[in-house]
Structure formats: C-alpha cells, structure tokens
C-alpha positions in Angstrom: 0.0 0.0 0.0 1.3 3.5 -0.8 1.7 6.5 1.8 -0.6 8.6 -0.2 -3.7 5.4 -0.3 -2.8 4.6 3.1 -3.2 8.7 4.8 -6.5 9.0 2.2 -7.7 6.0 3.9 -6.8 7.2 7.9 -8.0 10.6 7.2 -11.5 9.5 5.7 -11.7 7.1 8.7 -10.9 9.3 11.2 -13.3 12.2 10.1 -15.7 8.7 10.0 -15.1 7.4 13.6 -14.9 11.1 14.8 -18.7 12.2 14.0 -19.9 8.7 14.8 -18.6 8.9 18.2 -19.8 12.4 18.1 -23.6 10.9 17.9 -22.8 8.0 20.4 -21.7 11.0 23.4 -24.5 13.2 22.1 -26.5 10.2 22.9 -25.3 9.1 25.9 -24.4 12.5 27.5 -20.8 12.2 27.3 -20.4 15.8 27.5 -17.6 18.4 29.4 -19.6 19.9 31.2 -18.3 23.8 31.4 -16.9 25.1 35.1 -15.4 28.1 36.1 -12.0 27.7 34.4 -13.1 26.6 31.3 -12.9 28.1 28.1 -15.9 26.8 26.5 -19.3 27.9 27.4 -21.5 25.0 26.5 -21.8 21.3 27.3 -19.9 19.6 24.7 -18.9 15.9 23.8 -15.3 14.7 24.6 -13.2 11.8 24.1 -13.1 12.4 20.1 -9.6 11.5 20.1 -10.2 7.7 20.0 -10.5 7.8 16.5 -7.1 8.7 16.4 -5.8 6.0 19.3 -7.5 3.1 17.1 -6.3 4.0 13.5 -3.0 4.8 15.0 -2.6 1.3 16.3 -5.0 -0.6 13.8 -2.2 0.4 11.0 0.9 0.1 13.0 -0.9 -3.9 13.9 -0.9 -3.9 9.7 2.5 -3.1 9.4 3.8 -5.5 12.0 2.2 -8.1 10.8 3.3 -8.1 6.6 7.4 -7.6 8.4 7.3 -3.8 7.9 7.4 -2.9 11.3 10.4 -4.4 13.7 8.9 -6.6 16.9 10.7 -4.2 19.5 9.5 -1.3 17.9 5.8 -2.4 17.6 6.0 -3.1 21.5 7.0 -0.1 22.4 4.0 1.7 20.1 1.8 -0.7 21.7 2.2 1.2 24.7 0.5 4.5 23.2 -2.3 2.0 23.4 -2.0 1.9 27.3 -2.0 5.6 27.8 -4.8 6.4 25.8 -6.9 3.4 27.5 -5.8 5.6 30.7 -7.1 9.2 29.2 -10.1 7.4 28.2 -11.3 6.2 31.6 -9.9 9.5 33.1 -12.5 11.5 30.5 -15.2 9.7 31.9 -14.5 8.7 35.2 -11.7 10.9 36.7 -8.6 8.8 38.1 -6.5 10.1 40.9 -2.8 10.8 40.7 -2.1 7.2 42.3 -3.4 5.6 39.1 -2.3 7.7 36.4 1.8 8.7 37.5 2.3 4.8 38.0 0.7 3.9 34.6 2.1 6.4 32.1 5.3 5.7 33.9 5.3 2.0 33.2 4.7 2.8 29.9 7.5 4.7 29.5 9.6 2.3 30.9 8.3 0.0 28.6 9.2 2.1 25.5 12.4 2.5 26.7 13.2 -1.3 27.4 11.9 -2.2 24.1 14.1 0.6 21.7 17.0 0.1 23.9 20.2 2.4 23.9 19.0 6.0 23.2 21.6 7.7 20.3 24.0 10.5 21.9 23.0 14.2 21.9 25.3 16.6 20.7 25.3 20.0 22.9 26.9 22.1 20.8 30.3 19.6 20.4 30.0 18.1 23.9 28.3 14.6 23.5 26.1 13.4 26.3 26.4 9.8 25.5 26.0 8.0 28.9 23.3 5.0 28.5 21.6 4.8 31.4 21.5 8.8 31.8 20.4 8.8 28.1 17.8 6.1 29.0 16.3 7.8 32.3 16.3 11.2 30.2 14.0 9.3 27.7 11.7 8.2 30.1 11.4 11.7 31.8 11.1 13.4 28.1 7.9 11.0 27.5 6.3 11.3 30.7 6.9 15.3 30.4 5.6 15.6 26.5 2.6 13.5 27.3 1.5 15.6 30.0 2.4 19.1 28.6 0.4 18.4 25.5 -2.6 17.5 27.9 -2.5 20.9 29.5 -2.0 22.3 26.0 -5.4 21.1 25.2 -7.6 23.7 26.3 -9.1 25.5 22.4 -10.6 24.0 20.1 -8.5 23.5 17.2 -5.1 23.9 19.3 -3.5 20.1 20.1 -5.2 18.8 16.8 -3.8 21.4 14.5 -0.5 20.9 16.2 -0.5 16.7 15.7 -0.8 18.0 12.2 1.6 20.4 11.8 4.5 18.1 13.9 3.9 14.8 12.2 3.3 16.7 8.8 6.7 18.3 9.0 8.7 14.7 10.2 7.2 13.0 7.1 8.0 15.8 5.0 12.0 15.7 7.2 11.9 11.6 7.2 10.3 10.9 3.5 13.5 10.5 1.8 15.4 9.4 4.6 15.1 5.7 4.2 13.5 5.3 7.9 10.3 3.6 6.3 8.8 2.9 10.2 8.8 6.6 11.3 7.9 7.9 7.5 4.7 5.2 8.4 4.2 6.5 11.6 4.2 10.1 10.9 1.7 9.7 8.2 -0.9 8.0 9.9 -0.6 10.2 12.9 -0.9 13.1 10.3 -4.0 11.4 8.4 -5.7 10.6 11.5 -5.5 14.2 13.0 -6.3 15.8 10.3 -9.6 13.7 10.0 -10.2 14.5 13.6 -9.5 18.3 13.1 -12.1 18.5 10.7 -14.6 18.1 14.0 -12.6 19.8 16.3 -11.8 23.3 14.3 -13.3 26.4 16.0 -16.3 26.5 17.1 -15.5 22.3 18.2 -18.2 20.3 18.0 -16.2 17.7 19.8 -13.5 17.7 22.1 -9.9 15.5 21.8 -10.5 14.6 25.4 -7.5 13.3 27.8 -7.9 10.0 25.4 -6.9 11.8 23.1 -4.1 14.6 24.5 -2.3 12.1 26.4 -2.0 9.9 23.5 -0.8 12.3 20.9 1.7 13.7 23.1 3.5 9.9 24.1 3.0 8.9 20.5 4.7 11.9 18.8 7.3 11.1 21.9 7.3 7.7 20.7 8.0 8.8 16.9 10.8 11.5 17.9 12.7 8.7 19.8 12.4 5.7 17.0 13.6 8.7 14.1 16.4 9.5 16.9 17.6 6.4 16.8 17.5 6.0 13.0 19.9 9.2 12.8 17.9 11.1 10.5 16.3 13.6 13.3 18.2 14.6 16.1 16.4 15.9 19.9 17.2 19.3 18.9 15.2 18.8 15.6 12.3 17.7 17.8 12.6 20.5 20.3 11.9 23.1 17.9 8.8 21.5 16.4 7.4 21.4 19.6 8.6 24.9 20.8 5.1 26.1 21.0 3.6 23.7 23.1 6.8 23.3 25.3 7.6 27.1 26.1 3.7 27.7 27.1 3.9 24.1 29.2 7.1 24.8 31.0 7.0 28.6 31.7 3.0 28.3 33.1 4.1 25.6 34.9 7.7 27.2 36.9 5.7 30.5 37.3 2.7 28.5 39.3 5.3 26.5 40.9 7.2 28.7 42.1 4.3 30.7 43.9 3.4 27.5 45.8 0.6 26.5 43.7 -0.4 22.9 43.0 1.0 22.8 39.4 -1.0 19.2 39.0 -4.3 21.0 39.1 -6.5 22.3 36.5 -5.7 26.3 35.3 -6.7 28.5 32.4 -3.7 30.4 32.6 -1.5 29.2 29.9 -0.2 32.1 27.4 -2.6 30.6 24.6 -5.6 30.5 27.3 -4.5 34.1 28.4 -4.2 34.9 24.4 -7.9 33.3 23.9 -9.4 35.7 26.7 -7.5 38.9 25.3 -8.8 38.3 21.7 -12.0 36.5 22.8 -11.6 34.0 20.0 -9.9 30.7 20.1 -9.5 30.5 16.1 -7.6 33.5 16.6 -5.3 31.6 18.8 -5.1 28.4 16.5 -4.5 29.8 13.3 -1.6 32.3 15.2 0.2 29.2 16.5 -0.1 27.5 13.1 1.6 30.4 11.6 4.1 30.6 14.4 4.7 26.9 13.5 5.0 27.8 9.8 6.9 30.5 9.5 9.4 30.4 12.0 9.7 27.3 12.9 9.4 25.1 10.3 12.7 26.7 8.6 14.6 26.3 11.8 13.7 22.5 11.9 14.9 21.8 8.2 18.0 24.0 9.0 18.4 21.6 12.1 18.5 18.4 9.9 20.5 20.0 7.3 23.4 21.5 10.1 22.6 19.2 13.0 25.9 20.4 14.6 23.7 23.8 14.9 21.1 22.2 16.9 21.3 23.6 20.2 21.7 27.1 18.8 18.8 26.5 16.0 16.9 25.4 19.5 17.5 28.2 21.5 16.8 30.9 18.9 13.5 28.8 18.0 12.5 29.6 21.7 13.7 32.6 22.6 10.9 34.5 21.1 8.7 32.5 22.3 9.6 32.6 25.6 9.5 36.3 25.3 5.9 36.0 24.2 4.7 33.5 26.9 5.9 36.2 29.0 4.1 39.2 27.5 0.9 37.3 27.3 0.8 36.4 30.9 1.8 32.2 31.3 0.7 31.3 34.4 -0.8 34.4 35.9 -4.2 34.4 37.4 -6.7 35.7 34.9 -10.2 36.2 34.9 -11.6 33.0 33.8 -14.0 33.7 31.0 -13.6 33.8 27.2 -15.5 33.8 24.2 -15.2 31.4 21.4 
C-alpha cells in the first residue's frame, strides 16, 4: 500500500469514527460539562480522540504483521495503546494521581526497554552519550511531553492542528530518509488528526479529550525517539517543532510552581488561554500558532537536519521569542476566567 492510499484511507476514517462517536456521546451525554475555568461555554462531547488512538494502532498492527514494522519497535507503540486506555477512563471517570503517574510511567519504561540504547545528543560539540543517563532522560522526556500536551489542550482547534503540523513536517524531514517505520508513523498520525481536526476546528463540535491529548503527546514522543535512533532527526530537531507547546507548558508551569501552587491542578492560565481571553476567540489563537509553527519554525527545523551540529543554537533561537511571548501574554498568571469562542 502506498503512503498517499494509506493517509486517504486514515483521514477519511478518522473524520468517519470522529462524527460517529460524536452521535454515540451526544447520545449518551458524554459531554464536558463547562466550570469556572473553562474556556468553552456550553456542554460539549469529549473523548473524540479515540478515533485517532485506534487507526493509529489498527495500522501500526498492519504493518507489524506483513514484516514492515520491527517486533521491538511495535512493543513499544503498543504502549500508546496503554495511555490512551488511561485518558479514556480518566475522561469519563476521573482517576487520581495514584493511578495515572504509575501507569504512564510504566509505559514509558516500557518504551524504553523495548528501543533500547537512546543515540547520543550533541550539545553544541559536547556529546552526552552516557546509556543509562540517556535512557532515564527518555523516560522523563515521555512522561513530560505526554503531560504538557494535555494541559495544552484547552481550544478548540489547538492540540489537533499541532498533531498535524508536527507529524506533517517529520514525514516531510523523514520521506526521503530511508526510515520507512517513522515515515509510516508520521503519516498516519498526520492522516488521523487531520480527520479528527475536521470536527474539532473552531467552534469544536467535539473535544480530543485526555484519550486523546495524552496519547498524541507519548505517541509523537514515541515517533521522535524511533527517528532518533535511526539518525535522520536529532532531539534538537524535535525540540523546535514542539517549541510552542513546550515554552507555554514549561514557563506556566515554573511560574505556578514557584508561587506554591499545586502545578498538578487544573488552570486557564496558559499564554494561549491568556491569548484566547485577550482576543476572545480561540480560532484567533489556532491559526496564530499555526503560523508561528509555519513560518518560523518550520525553517529552523529543516536548518536543524541540514546542520545538525547547529542544533542547540537553532533550539535556543527557535525559543527565545517565544519565551519572550509567553511572558508578554501572561503564562501562568491568574486571569479572569472567562472567554468567548
């Protein structure tokens, strides 16, 4: 099967699966219901994302199973199937710290065991190539990226457009590269968001849901360590297509940290949240972040592949304006918690 047949097919499933699941919450009231730091005003279904959890491991199953997929690298995918069966039963029947930290970090662990050594990472000509450092920083980056992109998850349109954008610029990075399993695992994580998006776009007739946030954030962690280890994409490469998601994430989180405040709770104060209230419009928001991700750092993530000695330096000038902007618009200051979509 061809990439192109294969992403037609995931994308006109997804958009599929997405409105039928749609009908099934409508039906039986599977709805966020809105409280006072919400940003949507209205009941609304959630859990959409499982569209995305099944295709995602319906065609990696495929792949393993006609040789095109390697046995330790289908184990560790498997476990995106874990965490999303965890955001699932958190969207509809919340699950308390002392489930989920010991189950996302098993899967990590699992991930880990099954790739095996992590390649070295080149900060700026000093090599960090210590295995079991390189190994425990793997696990940390997965448990990290799954969460951030949870609490990134708070406008319509936000976490689906960036699955898209991410995965659409590794296939576009990887297509050439000769790593066939990432090229496979970019496009259907591409196809199936994009189907998804299509039901998600401002005003979001159905939310991704923690089903769906968790698991795009430890898949696309997933993805960035298999390319890793292939040599084609380096951490730095990775870094800078995520900028967005980890600047907002990590600067919300040390500000509300380091006023005392419990960082694992739920907030509306992320700089896009903050940016959402300002401009009282959440496709605002989207579509500025997918030009963000266009225009600056798209460039800086080819540059990245093309001079990967200039990695670190490509990362920190991907960031520093962002930084700057998470900043300006207020990460992880209180705010009044009401917005207009």
């Amino acid at each position: 099967m061809s990439i192109l047949a294969l992403q037609t097919g995931v994308f006109v499933s997804a958009a599929v699966l997405t409105g039928l699941f749609l009908r099934l919450a409508q039906s039986l009231r599977l709805l966020d219901e809105p409280v006072a730091r919400s940003s949507h005003q209205r009941p609304t279904p959630v859990g959409g994302g499982i569209s995305i959890v099944l295709l995602f491991l319906l065609v990696s199953s495929w792949y393993f199973l006609i040789g095109a997929l390697p046995f330790n690298e289908y184990m560790a995918v498997l476990a995106t199937g874990v965490i999303g069966l965890l955001g699932f039963v958190d969207d509809f029947m919340p699950l308390d710290l002392k489930w989920r930290v010991p189950t996302q970090t098993f899967a990590a662990l699992w991930v880990v065991f099954w790739l095996g050594d992590m390649p070295a990472v080149n900060f700026a000509g000093l090599m960090l190539a210590q295995p079991l450092l390189l190994k425990i920083l793997a696990v940390l980056a997965l448990l990290w990226l799954l969460n951030l992109y949870n609490f990134m998850d708070g406008i319509d349109g936000l976490a689906g457009s960036e699955l898209v954008f991410v995965t659409l610029l590794s296939y576009l990075l990887l297509i050439n590269s000769g790593d066939e399993v990432s090229v496979m695992l970019s496009a259907t994580l591409l196809a199936a968001g994009a189907g998804f998006l299509l039901w998600n776009w401002p005003p979001a007739r159905i939310f991704m849901g923690d089903v769906g946030s968790s698991f795009c954030g430890f898949s696309l962690g997933v993805l960035a360590l298999i390319s890793m280890q292939s040599g084609v994409l380096t951490l730095w490469t990775w870094l800078i297509l995520l900028a967005v998601f980890i600047v907002d994430a990590s600067v919300t989180l040390l500000r509300r940290f380091c006023r005392g405040e419990k960082w694992y709770e739920g907030h509306a104060t992320h700089a896009y949240q903050q940016a959402a209230r300002q401009y009282k419009s959440h496709a605002k928001v989207t579509i500025t972040v997918i030009a963000i991700n266009l225009l600056w750092l798209a460039p800086l993530a080819w540059l990245s592949v093309q001079r990967p000695e200039l990695g670190m330096a490509l990362t920190v000038l991907a960031m520093l304006p962002l930084l700057l902007l998470a900043w300006r618009l207020g990460a992880g200051k209180a705010a009044v918690l009401t917005v207009d979509q």
